[in-house]
N, C-alpha and C positions, 0 to 999 in steps of 0.2 A: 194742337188743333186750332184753325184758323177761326173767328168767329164774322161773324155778321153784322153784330151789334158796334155800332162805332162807336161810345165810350169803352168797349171793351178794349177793340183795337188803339184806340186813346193812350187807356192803361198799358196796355203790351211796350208802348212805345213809348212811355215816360217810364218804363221799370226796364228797359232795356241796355244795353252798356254806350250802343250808339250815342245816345244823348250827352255824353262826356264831352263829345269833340266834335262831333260834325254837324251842320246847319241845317242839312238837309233834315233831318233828326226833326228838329223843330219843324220844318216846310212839311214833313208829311202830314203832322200833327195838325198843322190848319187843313191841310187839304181833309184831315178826316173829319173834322169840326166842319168846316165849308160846308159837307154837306145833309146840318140839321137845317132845319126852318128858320129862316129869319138869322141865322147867321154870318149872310155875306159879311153885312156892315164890319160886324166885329173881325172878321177875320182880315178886313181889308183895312181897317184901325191898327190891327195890330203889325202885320206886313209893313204900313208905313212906318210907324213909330220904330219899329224895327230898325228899318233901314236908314232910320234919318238920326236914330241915336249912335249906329254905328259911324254915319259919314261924322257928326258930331264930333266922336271919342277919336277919330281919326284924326281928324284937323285938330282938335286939342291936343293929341299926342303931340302928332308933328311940328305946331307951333314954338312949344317950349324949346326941344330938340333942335329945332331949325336956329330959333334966336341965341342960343346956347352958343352953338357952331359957329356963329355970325360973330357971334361977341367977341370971340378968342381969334378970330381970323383964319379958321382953320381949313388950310390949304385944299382944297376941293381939287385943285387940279391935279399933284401930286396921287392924292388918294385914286381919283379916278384912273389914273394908270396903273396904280394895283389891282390887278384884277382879282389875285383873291380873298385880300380884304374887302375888296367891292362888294364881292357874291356874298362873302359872310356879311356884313352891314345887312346887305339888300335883305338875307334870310331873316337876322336878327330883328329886323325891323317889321316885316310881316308877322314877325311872332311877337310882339311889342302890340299892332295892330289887334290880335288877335289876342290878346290877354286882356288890353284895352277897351274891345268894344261892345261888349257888354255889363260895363260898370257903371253907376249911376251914379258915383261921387266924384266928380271931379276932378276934384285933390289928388286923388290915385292916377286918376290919368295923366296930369300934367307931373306930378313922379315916374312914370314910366317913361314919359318922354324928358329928362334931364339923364335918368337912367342910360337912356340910349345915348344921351351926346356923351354924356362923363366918358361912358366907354368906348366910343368911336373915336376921343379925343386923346386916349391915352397911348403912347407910344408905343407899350406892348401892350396887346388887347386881348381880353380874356372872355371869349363870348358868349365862352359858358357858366361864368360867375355873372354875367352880365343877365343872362336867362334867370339866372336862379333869382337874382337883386330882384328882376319884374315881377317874377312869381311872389313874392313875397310883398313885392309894393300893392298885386292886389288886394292883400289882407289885411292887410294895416291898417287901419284905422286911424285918423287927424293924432287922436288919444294914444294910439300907441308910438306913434312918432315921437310924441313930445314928450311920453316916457323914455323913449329910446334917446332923445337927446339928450335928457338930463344925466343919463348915464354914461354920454358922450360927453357932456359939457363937463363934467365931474371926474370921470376916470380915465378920459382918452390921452393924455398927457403921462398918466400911472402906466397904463396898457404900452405905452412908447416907452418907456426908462426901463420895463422888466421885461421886455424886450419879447413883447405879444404871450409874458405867460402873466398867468393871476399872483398876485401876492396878498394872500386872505388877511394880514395884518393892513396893509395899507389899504385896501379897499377898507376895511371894518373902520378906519380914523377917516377914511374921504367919506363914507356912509353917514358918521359921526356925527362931523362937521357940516355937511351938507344932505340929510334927511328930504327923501323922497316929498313930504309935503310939502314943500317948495317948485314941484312942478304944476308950471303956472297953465291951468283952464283944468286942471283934473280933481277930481273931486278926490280926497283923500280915502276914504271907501273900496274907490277905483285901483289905487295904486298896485296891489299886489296881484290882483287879475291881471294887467296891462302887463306886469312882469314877468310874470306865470306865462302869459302868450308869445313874449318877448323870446323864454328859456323854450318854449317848443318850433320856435321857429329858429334857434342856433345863435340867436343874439345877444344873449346875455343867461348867465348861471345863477344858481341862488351857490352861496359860499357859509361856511362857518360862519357860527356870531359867534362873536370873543365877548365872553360874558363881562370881560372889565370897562368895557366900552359900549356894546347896545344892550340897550332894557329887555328884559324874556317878553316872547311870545313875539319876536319882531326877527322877522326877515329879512336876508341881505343879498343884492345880487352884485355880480360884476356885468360888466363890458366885455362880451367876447370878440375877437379881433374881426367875425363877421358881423356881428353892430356895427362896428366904427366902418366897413367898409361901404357898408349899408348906408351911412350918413355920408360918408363921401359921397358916394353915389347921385343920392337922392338933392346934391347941393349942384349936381348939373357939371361943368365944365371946369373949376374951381381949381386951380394948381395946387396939385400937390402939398407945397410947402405950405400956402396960405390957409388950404382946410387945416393940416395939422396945425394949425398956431389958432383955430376959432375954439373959443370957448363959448 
């Protein structure tokens, strides 16, 4: 039953499923606000800032992406003749746009646009691991990055010799030796939250502790091979060989 009352209709349309994905979603919700008293202002505050954060997160995408592209000299004319790598770019790139433009950190944004060149630059192209990378770079946090690196910096080398499976011994002597408070800007507190969000998003596992080597009541993760692609990714354009040899 339809109501009258416009915060009612407010609520109908923030508790809706609409509001997942379509913009419009948003637009009706001012138009229902627009018309209490003394609302214009606000509603036309909000409309700008809108649209001038999305042009923003747009140009910040594309920037990274673009200079990425530029660096590596990557053949624009060639590609342009493929027409159906074209289409998929063009697609994946509107949905890069669109993961991008309501984010307020920055940092995430300019991840989704190396995102994009990494994977436009790769000779077979996987557009749908490339989706997934963005989706994921929105939720990441500065802090969960630089948890994620250290378990890149630490076990990406182990994760390449056992030939992308875990070996819970060797992880439990790389743990060892190199101990999660060593991740530099994270507050040691932090560490196993960041890890815990790491293992729910496919990046990293918590593994066995080998009680002859870590202290009780202490946690151990690996590097799962979507981590390390994740840091690839997020390093932009970076060949192959040279990511794998950064520690």
């Amino acid at each position: 039953m339809s109501s009258d009352n416009v915060f009612d209709q407010v609520k109908a349309l923030i508790a809706s499923d609409e509001r997942q994905g379509l913009p419009q979603s948003v637009d009706a919700i001012l138009q229902r606000i627009a018309k209490l008293p003394l609302a214009g202002p606000i509603v036309w505050a909000t409309r700008y800032e809108s649209e001038k954060q999305r042009a923003e997160n747009s140009e910040l995408m594309i920037t990274p992406m673009w200079e990425e592209l530029k660096r590596i000299s990557f053949d624009f004319e060639q590609f342009r003749e493929d027409h159906a790598s074209r289409d998929e770019v063009g697609r994946l790139v509107v949905d890069g746009m669109r993961k991008a433009e309501d984010l307020r950190d920055r940092k995430r944004v300019e991840r989704i646009g190396k995102i994009l060149a990494h994977s436009i630059s790769l000779e077979v192209r996987d557009f749908d691991k490339a989706e997934e990378m963005m989706r994921i770079a929105r939720d990441l946090s500065d802090q969960d990055v630089l948890g994620l690196r250290y378990l890149y910096d630490t076990q990406f080398i182990a994760l390449q010799q056992s030939h992308q499976r875990i070996n819970v011994d060797d992880i439990n002597k790389i743990w060892r030796q190199n101990p999660p408070n060593k991740i530099e800007g994270v507050l040691q507190a932090e560490h196993i939250s960041i890890l815990l969000k790491l293992q729910g998003f496919g990046l990293a596992t918590s593994v066995e502790r080998r009680e002859t080597q870590i202290p009780p009541n202490e946690q151990v993760f690996a590097l799962l091979p979507k981590g390390a692609d994740f840091v690839l990714y997020i390093q932009g354009t970076m060949d192959t060989d040279a990511a794998a040899s950064t520690k």
